[in-house]
DRENPAMAR-879105 format. One record per residue: residue number from 1; residue in three letters; x, y, z of N, C-alpha, C in turn. Coordinates in Angstrom, 2 decimals, padded with zeros to 5 digits. Atoms other than C-alpha are relative to their C-alpha. Example, Ala and Ser with C-alpha at 12.3 -4.5 7.8 and 13.67 -1.06 7.14 Angstrom:
BEGIN
{fiba=1 fiza=ala n.u=000.89 n.v=-001.19 n.w=000.00 ca.u=012.30 ca.v=-004.50 ca.w=007.80 c.u=000.90 c.v=001.20 c.w=000.00} $
{fiba=2 fiza=ser n.u=-000.82 n.v=-001.19 n.w=-000.06 ca.u=013.67 ca.v=-001.06 ca.w=007.14 c.u=-000.77 c.v=001.09 c.w=000.73} $
This chain:
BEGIN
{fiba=1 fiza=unk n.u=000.49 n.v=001.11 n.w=000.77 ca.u=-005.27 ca.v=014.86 ca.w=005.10 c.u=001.15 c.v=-000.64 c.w=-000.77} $
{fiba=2 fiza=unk n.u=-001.57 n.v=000.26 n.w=000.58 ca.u=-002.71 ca.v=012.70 ca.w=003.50 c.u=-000.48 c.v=-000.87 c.w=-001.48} $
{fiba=3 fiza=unk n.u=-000.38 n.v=-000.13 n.w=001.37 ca.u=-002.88 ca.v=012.58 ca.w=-000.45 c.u=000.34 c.v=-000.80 c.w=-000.38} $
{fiba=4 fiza=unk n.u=-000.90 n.v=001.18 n.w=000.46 ca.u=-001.94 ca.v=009.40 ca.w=-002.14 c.u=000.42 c.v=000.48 c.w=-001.87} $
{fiba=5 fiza=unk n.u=000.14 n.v=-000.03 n.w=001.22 ca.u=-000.42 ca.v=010.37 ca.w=-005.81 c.u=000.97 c.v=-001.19 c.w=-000.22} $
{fiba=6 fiza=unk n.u=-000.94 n.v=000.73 n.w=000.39 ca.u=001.41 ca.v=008.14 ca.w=-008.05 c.u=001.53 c.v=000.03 c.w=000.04} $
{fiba=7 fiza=unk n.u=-002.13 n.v=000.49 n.w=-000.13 ca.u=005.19 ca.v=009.20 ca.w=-007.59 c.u=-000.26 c.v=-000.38 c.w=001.73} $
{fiba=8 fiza=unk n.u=-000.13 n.v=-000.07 n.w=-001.19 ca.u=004.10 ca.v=008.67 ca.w=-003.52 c.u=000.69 c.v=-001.64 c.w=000.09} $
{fiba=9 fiza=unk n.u=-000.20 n.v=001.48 n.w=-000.47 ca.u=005.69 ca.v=005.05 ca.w=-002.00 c.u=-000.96 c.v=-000.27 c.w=000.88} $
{fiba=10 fiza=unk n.u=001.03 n.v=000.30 n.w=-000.84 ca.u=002.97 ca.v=003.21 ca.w=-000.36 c.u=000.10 c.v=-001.34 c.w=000.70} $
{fiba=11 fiza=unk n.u=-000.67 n.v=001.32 n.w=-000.66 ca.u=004.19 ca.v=000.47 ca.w=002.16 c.u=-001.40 c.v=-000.54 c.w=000.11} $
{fiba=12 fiza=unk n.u=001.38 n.v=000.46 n.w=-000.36 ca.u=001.20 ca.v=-001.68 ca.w=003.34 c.u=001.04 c.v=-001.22 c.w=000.50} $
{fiba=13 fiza=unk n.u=-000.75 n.v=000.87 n.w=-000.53 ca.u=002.41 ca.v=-004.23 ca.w=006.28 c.u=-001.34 c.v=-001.14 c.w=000.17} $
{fiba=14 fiza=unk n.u=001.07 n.v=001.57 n.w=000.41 ca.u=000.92 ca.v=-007.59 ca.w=005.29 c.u=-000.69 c.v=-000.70 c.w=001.76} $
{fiba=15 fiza=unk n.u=000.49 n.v=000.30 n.w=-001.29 ca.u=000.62 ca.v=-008.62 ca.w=009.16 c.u=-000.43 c.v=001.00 c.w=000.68} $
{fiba=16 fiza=unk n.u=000.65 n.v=-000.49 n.w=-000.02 ca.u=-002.35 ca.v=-007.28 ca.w=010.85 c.u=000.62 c.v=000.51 c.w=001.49} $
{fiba=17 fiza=unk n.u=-000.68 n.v=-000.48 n.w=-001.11 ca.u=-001.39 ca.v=-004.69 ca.w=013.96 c.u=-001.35 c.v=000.40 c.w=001.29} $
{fiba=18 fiza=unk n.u=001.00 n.v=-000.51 n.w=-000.94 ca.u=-003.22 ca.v=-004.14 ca.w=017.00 c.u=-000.59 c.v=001.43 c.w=000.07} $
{fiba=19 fiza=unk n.u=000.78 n.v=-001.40 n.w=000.37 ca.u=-006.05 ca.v=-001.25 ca.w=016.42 c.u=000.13 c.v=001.17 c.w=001.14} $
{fiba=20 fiza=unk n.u=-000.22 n.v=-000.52 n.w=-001.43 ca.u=-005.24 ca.v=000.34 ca.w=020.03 c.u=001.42 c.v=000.83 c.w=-000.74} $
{fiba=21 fiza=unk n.u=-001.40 n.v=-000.52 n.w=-000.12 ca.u=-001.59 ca.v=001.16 ca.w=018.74 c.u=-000.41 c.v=001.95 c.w=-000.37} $
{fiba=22 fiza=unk n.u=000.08 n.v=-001.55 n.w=000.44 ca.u=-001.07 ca.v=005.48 ca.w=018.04 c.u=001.20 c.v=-000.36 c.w=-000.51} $
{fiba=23 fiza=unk n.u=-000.76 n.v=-000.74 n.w=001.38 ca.u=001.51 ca.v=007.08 ca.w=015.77 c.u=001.68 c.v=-000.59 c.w=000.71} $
{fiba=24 fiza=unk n.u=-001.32 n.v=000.53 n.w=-000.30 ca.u=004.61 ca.v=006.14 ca.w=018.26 c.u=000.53 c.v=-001.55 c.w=-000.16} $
{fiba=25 fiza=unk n.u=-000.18 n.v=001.46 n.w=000.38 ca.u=003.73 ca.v=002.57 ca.w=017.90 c.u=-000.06 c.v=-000.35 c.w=-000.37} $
{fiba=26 fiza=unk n.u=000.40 n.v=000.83 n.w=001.36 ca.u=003.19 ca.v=002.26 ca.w=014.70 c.u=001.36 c.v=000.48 c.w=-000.69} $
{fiba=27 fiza=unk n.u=-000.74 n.v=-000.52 n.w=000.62 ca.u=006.22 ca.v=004.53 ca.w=013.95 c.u=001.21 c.v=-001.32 c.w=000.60} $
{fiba=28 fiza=unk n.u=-000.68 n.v=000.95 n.w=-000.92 ca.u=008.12 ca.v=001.71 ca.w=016.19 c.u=000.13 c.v=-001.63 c.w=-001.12} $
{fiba=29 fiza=unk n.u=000.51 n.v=001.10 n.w=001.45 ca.u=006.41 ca.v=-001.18 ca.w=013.61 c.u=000.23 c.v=000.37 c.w=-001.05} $
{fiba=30 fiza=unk n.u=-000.57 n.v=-000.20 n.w=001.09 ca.u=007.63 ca.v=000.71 ca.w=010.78 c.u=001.94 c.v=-000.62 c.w=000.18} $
{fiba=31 fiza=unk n.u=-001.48 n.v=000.26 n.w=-000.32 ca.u=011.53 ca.v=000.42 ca.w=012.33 c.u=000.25 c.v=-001.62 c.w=000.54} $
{fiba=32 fiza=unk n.u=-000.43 n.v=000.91 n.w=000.14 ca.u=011.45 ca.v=-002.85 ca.w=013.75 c.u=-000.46 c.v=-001.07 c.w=-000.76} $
{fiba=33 fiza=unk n.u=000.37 n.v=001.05 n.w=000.37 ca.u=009.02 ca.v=-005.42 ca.w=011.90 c.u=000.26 c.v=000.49 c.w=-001.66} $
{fiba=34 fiza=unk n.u=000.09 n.v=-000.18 n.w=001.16 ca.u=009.17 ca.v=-003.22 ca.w=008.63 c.u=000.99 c.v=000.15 c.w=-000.88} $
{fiba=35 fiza=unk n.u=-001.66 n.v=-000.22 n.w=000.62 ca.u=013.01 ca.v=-002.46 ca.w=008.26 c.u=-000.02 c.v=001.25 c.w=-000.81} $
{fiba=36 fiza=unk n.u=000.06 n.v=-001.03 n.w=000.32 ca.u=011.72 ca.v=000.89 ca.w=007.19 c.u=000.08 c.v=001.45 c.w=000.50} $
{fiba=37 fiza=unk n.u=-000.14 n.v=-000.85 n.w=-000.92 ca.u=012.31 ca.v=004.62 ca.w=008.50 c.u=-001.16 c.v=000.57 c.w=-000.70} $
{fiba=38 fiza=unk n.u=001.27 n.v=-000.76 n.w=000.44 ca.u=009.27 ca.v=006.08 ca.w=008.87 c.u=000.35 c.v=001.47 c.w=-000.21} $
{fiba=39 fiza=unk n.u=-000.11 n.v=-001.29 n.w=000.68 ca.u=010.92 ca.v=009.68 ca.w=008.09 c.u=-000.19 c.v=-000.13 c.w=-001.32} $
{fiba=40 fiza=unk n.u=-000.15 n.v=000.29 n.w=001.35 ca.u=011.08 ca.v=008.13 ca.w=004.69 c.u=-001.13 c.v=001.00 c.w=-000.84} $
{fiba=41 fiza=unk n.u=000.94 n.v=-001.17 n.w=001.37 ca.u=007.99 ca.v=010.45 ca.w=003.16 c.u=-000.86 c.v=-001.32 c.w=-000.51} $
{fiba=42 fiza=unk n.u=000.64 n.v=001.27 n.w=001.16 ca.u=006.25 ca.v=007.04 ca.w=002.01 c.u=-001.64 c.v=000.19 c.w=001.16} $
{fiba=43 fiza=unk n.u=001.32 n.v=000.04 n.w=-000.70 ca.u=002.52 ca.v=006.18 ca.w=003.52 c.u=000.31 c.v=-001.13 c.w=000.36} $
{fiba=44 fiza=unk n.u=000.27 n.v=001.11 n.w=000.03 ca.u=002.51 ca.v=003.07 ca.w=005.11 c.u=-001.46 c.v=-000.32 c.w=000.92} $
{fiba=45 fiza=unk n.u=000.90 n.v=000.62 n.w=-000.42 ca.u=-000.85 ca.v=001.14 ca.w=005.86 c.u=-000.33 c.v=-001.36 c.w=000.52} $
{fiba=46 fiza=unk n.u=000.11 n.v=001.09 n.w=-001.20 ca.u=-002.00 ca.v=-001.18 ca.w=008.73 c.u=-001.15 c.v=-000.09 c.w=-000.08} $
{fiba=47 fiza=unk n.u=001.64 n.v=000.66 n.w=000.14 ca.u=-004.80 ca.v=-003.18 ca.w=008.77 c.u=-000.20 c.v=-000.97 c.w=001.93} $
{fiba=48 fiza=unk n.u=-000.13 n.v=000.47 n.w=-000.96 ca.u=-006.21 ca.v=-003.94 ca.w=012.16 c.u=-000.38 c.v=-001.86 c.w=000.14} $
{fiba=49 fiza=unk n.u=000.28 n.v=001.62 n.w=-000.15 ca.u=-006.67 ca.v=-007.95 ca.w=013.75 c.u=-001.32 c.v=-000.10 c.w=-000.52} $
{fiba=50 fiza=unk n.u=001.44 n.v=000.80 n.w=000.66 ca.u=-010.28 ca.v=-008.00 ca.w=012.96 c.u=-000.17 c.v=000.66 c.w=-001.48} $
{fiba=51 fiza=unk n.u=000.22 n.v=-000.22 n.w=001.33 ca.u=-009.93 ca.v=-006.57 ca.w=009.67 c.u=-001.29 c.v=001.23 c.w=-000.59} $
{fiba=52 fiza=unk n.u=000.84 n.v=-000.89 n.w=000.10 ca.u=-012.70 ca.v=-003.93 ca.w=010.31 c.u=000.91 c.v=001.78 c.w=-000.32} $
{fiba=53 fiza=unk n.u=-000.31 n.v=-001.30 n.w=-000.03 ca.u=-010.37 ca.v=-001.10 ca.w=010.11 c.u=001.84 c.v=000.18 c.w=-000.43} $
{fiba=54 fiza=unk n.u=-001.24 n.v=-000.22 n.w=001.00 ca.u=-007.07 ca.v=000.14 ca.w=007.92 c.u=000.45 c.v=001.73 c.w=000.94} $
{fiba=55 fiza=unk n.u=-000.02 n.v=-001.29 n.w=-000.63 ca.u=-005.11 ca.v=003.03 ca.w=009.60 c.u=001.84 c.v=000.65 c.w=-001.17} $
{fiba=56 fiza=unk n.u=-001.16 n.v=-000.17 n.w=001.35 ca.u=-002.37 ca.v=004.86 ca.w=007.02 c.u=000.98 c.v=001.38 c.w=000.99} $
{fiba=57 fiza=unk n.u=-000.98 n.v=-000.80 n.w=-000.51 ca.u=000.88 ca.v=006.88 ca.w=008.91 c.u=000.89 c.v=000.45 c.w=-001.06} $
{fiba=58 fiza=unk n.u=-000.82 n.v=-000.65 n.w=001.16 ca.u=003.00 ca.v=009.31 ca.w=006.89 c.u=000.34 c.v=001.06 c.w=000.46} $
{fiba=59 fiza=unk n.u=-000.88 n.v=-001.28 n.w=-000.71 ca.u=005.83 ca.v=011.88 ca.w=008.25 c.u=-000.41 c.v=000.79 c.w=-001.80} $
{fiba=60 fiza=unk n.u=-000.27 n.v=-001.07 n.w=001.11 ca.u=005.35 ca.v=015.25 ca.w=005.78 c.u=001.19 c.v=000.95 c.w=000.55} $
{fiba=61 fiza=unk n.u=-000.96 n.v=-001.00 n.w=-000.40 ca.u=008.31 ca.v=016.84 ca.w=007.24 c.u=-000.40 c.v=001.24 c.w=001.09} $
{fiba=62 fiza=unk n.u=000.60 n.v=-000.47 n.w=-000.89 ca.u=006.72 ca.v=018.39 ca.w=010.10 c.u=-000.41 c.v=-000.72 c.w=001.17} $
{fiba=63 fiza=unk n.u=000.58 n.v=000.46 n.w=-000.65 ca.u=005.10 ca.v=015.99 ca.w=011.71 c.u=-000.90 c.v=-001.30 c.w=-000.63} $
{fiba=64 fiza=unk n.u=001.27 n.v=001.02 n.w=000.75 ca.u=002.78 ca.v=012.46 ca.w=011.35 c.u=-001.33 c.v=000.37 c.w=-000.12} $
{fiba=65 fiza=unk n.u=001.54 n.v=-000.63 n.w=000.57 ca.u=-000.30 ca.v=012.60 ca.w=009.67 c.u=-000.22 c.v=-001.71 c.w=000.56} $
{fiba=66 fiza=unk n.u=000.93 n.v=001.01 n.w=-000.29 ca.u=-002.61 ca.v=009.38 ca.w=010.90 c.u=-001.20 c.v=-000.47 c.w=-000.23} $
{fiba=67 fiza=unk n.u=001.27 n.v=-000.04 n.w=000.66 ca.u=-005.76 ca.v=008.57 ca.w=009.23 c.u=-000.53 c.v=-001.37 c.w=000.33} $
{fiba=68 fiza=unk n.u=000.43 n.v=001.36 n.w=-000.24 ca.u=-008.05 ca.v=005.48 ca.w=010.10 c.u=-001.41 c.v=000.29 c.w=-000.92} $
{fiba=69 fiza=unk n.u=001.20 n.v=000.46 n.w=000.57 ca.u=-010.85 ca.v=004.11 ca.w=008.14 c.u=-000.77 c.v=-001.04 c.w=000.88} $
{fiba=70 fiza=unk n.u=000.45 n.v=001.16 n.w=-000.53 ca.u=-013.10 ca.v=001.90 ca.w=010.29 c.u=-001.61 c.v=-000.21 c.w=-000.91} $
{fiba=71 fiza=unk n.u=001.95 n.v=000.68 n.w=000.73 ca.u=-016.51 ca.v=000.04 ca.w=008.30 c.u=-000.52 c.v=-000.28 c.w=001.11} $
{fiba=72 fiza=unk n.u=001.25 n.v=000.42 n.w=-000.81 ca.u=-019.55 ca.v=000.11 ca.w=009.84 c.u=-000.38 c.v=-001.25 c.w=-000.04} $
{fiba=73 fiza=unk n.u=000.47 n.v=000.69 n.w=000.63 ca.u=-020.14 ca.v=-002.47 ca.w=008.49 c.u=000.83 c.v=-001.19 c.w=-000.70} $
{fiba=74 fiza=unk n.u=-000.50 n.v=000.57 n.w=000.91 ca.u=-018.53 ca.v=-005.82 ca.w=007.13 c.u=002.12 c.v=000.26 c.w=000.13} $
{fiba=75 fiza=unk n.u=-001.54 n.v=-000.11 n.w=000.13 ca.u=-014.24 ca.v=-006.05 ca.w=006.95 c.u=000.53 c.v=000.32 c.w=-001.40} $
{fiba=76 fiza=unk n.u=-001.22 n.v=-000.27 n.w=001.66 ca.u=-011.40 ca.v=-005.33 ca.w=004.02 c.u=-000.21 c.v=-000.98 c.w=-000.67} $
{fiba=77 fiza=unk n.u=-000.16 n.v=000.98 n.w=000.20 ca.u=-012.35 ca.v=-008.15 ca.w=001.88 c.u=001.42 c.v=-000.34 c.w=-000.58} $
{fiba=78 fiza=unk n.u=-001.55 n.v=000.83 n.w=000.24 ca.u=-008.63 ca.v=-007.96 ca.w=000.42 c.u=000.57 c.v=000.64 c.w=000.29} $
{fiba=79 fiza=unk n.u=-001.26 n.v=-000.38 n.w=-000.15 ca.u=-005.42 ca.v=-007.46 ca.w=001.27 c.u=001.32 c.v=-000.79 c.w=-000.24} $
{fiba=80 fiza=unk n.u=-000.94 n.v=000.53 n.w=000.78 ca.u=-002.02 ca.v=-007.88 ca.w=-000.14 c.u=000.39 c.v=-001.34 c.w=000.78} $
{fiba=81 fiza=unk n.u=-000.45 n.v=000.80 n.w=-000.42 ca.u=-000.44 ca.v=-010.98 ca.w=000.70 c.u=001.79 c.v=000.07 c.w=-000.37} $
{fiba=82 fiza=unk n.u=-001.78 n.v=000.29 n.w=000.50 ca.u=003.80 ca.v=-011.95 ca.w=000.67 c.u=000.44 c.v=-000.45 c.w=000.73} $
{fiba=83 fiza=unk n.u=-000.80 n.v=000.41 n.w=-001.25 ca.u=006.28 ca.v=-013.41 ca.w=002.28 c.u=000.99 c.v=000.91 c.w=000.62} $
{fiba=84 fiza=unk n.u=-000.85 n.v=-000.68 n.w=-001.14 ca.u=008.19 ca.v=-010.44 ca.w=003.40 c.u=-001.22 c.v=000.90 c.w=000.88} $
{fiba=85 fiza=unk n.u=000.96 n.v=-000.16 n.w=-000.75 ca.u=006.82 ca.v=-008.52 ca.w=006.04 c.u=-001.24 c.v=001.55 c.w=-000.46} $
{fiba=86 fiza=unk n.u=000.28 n.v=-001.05 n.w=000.96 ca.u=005.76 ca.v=-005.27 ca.w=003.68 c.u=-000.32 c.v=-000.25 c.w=-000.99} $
{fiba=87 fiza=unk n.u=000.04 n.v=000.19 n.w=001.04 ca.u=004.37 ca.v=-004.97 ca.w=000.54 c.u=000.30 c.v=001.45 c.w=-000.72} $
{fiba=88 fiza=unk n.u=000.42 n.v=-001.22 n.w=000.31 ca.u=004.85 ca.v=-001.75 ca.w=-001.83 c.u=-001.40 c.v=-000.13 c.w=-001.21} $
{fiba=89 fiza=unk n.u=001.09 n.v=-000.03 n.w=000.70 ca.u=001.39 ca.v=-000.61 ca.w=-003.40 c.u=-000.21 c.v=001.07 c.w=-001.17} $
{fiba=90 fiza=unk n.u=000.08 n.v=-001.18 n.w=000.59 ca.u=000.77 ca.v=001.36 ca.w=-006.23 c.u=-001.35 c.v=001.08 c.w=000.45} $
{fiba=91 fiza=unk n.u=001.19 n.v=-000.78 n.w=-000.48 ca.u=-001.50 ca.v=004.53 ca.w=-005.93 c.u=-001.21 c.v=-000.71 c.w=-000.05} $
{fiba=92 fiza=unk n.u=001.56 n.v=000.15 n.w=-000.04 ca.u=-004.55 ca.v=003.48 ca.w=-007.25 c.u=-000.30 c.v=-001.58 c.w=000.93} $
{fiba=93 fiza=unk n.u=-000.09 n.v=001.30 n.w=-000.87 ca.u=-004.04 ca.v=-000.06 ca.w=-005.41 c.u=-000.21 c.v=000.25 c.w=001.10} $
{fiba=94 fiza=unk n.u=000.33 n.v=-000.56 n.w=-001.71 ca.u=-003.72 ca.v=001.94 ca.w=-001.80 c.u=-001.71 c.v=000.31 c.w=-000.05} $
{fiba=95 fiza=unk n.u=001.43 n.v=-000.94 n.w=000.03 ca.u=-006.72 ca.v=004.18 ca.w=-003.09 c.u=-001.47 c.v=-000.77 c.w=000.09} $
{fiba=96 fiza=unk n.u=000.73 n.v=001.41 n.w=000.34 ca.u=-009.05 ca.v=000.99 ca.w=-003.79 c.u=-000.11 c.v=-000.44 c.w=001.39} $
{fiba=97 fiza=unk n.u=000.16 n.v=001.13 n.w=-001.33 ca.u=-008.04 ca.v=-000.63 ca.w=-000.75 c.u=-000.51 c.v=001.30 c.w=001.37} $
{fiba=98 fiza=unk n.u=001.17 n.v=-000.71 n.w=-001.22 ca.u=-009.27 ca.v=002.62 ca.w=001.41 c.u=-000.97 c.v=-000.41 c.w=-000.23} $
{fiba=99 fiza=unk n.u=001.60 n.v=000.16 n.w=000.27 ca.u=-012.63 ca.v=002.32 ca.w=-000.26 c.u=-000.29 c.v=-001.47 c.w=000.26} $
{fiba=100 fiza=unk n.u=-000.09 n.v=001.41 n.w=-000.62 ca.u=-012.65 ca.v=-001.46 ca.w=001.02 c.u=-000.43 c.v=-000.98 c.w=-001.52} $
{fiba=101 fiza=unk n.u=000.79 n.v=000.97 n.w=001.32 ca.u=-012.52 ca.v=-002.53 ca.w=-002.78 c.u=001.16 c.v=-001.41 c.w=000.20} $
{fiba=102 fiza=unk n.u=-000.87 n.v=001.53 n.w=000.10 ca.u=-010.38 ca.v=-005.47 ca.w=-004.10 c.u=001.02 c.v=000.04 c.w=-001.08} $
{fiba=103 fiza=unk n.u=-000.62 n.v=-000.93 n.w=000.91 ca.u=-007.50 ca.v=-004.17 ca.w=-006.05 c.u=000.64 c.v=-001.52 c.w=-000.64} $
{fiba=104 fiza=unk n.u=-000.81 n.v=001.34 n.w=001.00 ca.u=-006.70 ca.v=-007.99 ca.w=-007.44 c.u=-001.06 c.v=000.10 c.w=-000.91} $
{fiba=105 fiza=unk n.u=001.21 n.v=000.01 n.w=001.22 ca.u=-010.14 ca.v=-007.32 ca.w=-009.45 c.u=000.45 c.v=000.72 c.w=-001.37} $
{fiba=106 fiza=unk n.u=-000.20 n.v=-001.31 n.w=000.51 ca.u=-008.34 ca.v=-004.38 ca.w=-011.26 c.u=000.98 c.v=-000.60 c.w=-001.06} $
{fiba=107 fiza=unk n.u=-000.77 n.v=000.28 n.w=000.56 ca.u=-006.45 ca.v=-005.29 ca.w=-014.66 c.u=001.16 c.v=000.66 c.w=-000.09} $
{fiba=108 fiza=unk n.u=-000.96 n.v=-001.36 n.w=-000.21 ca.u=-004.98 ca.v=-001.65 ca.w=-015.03 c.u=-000.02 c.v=000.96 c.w=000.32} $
{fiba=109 fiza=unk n.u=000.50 n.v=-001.19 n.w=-000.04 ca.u=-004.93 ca.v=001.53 ca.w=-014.13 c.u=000.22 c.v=001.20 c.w=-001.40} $
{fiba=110 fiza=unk n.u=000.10 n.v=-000.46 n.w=000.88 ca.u=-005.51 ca.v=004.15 ca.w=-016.52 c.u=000.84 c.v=001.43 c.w=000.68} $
{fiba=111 fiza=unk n.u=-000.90 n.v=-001.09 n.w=000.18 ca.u=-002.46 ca.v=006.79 ca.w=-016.76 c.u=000.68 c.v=000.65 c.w=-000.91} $
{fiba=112 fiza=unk n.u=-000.54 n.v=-000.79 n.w=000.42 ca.u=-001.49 ca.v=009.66 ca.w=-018.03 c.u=-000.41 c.v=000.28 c.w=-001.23} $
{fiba=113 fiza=unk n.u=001.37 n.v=000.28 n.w=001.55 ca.u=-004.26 ca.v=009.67 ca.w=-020.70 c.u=-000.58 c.v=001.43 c.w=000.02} $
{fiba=114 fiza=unk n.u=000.87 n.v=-001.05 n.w=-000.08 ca.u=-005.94 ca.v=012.83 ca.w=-021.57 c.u=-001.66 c.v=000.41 c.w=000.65} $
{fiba=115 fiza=unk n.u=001.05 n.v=-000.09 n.w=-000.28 ca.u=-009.46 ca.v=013.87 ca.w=-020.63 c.u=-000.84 c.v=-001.23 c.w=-000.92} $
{fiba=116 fiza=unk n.u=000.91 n.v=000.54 n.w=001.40 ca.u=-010.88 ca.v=012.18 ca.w=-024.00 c.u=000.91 c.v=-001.71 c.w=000.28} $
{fiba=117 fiza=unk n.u=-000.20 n.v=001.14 n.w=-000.59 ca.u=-008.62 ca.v=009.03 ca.w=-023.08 c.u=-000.03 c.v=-000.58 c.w=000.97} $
{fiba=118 fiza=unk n.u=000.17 n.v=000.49 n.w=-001.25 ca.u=-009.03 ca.v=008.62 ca.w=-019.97 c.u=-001.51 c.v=-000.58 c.w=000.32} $
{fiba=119 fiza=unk n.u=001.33 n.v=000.80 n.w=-000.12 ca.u=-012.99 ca.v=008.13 ca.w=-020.23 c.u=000.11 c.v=-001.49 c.w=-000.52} $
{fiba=120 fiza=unk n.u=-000.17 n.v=000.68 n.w=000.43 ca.u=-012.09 ca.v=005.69 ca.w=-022.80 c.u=000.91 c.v=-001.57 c.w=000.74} $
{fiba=121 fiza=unk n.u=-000.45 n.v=001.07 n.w=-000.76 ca.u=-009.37 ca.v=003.50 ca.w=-020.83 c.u=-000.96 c.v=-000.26 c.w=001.13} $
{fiba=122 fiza=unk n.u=000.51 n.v=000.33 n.w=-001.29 ca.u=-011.68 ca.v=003.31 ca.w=-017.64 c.u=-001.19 c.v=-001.15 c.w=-000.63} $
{fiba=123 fiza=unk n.u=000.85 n.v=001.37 n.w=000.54 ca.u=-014.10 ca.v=000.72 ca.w=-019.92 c.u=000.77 c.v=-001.02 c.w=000.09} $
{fiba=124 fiza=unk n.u=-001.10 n.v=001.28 n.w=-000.38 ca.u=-012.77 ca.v=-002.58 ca.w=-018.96 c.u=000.98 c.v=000.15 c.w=001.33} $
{fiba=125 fiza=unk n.u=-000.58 n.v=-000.16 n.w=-001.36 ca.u=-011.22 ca.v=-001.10 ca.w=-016.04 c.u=000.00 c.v=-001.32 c.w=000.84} $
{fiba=126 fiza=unk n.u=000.66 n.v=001.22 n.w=-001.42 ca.u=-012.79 ca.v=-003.88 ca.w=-013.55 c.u=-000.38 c.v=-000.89 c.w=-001.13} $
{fiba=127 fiza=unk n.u=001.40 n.v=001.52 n.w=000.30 ca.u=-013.70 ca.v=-007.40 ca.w=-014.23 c.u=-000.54 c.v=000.01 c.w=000.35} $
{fiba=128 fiza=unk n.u=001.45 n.v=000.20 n.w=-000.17 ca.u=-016.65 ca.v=-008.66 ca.w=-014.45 c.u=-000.24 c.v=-000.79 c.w=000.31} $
């Protein structure tokens, strides 16, 4: 299973990749469209052409891990936008965008807060 914490790097490639590709051809789209080495230890996430389905690759020093999310239901309503061909995401920004939320809704995330602050920062979390 592949773990997203906050010290992790989380690429996310803004142009959408064909859902057919596996782990060699996405490790291929990390090196040439992303200018990144996928040994790097980072996660990066691909969002397929129809937008129904997000797939996240990540070497742990062993071997790739590959994970896909496809909705039953409905597409990603967001995803990052830029003009280069990558974006980096913070954790809770990746974590959001599995659950097919909308991480531009999100003012802040709440870190490194205790038990007793942490209930507290998560009010106002999300606009309304």
């Amino acid at each position: 299973m592949i773990h997203i914490t906050a010290q992790m790097r989380v690429l996310v490639a803004i142009e959408a990749v064909d859902g057919r590709k596996g782990i060699d051809s996405l490790v291929q789209v990390c090196r040439e469209k992303l200018s990144e080495d996928p040994f790097c230890g980072c996660v990066f996430v691909f969002r397929s052409r129809r937008g129904t389905s997000i797939r996240l690759l990540s070497y742990d020093g062993q071997g790739y891990w590959l994970a896909q999310k496809r909705l039953s239901k409905g597409r990603f309503r967001w995803w990052p936008e830029s003009s280069s061909p990558a974006k980096v995401l913070e954790a809770y920004e990746a974590q959001l965008l599995m659950v097919a939320g909308d991480a531009s809704r999100v003012r802040a995330a709440p870190m490194g807060l205790g038990s007793r602050g942490a209930r507290s920062a998560t009010r106002g979390f999300f606009r309304g």
